[in-house]
C-alpha positions as CSV (number, residue, x, y, z in Angstrom):
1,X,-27.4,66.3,-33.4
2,X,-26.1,63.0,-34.9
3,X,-25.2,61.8,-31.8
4,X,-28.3,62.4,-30.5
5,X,-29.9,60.2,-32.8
6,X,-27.5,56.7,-32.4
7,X,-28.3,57.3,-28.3
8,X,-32.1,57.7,-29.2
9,X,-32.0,54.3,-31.5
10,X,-29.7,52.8,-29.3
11,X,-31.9,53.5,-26.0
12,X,-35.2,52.2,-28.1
13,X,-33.6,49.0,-29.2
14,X,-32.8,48.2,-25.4
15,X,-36.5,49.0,-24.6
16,X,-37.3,46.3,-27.2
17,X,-35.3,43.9,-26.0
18,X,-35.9,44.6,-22.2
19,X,-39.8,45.1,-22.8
20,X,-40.0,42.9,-25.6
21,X,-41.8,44.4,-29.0
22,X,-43.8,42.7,-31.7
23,X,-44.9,39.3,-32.0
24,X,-43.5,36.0,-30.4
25,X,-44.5,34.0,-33.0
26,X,-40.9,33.1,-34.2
27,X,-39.8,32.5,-31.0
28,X,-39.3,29.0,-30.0
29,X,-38.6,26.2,-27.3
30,X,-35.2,25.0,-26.8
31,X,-34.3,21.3,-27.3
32,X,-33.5,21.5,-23.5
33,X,-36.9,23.3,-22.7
34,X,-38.4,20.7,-24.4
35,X,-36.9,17.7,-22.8
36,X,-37.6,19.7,-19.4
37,X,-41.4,19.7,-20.1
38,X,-41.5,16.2,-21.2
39,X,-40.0,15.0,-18.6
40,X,-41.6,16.9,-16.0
41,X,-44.5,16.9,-17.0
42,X,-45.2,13.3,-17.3
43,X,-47.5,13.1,-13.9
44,X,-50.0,15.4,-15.1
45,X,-50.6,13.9,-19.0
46,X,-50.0,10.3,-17.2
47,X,-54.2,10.6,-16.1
48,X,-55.0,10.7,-20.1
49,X,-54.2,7.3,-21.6
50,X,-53.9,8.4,-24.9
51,X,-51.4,11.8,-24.2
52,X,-49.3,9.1,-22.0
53,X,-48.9,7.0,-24.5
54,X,-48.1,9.8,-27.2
55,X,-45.0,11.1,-24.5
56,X,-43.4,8.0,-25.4
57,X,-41.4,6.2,-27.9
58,X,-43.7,3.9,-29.9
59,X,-43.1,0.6,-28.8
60,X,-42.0,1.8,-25.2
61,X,-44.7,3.1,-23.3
62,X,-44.8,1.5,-19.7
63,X,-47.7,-0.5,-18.8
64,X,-48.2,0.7,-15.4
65,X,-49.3,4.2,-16.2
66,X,-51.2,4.9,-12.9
67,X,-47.9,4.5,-11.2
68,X,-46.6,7.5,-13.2
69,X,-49.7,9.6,-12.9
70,X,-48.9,9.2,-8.8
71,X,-45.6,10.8,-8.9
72,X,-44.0,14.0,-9.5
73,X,-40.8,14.4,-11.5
74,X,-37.8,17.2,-12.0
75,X,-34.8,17.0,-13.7
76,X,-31.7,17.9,-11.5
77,X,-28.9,18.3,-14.2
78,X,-27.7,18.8,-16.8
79,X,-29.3,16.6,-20.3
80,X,-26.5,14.9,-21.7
81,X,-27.0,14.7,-26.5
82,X,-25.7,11.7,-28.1
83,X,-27.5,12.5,-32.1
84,X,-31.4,12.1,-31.4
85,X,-30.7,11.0,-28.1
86,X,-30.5,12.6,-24.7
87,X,-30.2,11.1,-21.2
88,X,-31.3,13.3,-17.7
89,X,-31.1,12.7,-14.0
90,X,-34.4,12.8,-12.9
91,X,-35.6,12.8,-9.1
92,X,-39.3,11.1,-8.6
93,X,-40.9,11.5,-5.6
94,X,-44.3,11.9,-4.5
95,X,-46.9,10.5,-2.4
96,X,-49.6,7.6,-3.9
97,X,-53.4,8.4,-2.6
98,X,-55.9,5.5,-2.1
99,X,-59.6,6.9,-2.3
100,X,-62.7,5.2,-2.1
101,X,-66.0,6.8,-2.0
102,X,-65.6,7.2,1.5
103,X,-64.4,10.8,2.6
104,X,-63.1,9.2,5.9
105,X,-60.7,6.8,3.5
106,X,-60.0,9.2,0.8
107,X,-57.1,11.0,2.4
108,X,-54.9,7.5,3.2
109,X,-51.4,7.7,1.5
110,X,-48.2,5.8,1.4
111,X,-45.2,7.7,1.2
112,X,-43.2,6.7,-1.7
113,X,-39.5,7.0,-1.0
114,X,-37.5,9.5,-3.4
115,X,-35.4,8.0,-6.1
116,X,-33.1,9.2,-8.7
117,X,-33.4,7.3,-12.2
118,X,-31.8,8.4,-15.6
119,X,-34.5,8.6,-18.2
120,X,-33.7,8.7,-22.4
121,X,-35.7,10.5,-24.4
122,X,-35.4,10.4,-28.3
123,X,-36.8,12.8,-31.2
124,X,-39.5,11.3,-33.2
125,X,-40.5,13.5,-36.1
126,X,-39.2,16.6,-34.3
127,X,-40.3,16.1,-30.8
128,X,-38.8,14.7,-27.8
129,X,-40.0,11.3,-26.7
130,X,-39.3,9.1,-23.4
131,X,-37.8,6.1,-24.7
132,X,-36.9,4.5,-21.3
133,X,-38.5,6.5,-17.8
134,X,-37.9,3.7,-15.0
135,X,-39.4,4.4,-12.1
136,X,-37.0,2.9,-9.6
């Protein structure tokens, strides 16, 4: 009977961890995770002035932030830790829109060629910041 008992606790704490149970309150983002997001997410929050500007480093935010907001980035190895620092090989590519009111001229586009930068981020006050994101 005891027997039973360790396989029936041992079978229900594998359905916890395969299925998940409880809350995921304590569960949190890697450092990696995080650089990820900040990184790759930089096209979306670079339309909002004020988020842009809180992605970056005080004192290093880029002045051309429409060029950001045109361009999609990924991160395509592995983040490399030096203290509060990290660097990443990032890929940018994308493709820059001009509209005008005109429907006929809204869907013009340059291609703009793929590069490969490495960006540094840095951890202000717990989260991870770009500190230098060139675009090519």
């Amino acid at each position: 009977m005891k027997m039973k008992s360790i396989l029936g606790f041992a079978l229900a704490l594998c359905a916890c961890a395969i299925l998940g149970c409880g809350s995921s309150e304590g569960i949190k983002p890697t450092d990696e995770q995080n650089v990820f997001a900040s990184v790759e997410g930089l096209g979306d929050i670079a339309g909002d002035e004020a988020m842009f500007a809180d992605a970056f480093v005080p004192g290093s935010v880029p002045e051309n932030r429409r060029e950001y907001s045109e361009r999609g980035y990924q991160v395509t190895g592995e983040p490399t830790y030096a203290g509060d620092q990290v660097t990443v090989p990032v890929k940018i590519f994308g493709v820059m829109h001009a509209t005008s009111s005109s429907e006929s001229r809204a869907k013009r586009g340059n291609s703009v060629a793929e590069t490969q930068q490495t960006w540094t981020l840095e951890q202000v006050d717990g989260q991870w910041k770009l500190k230098d994101a060139p675009l090519g």
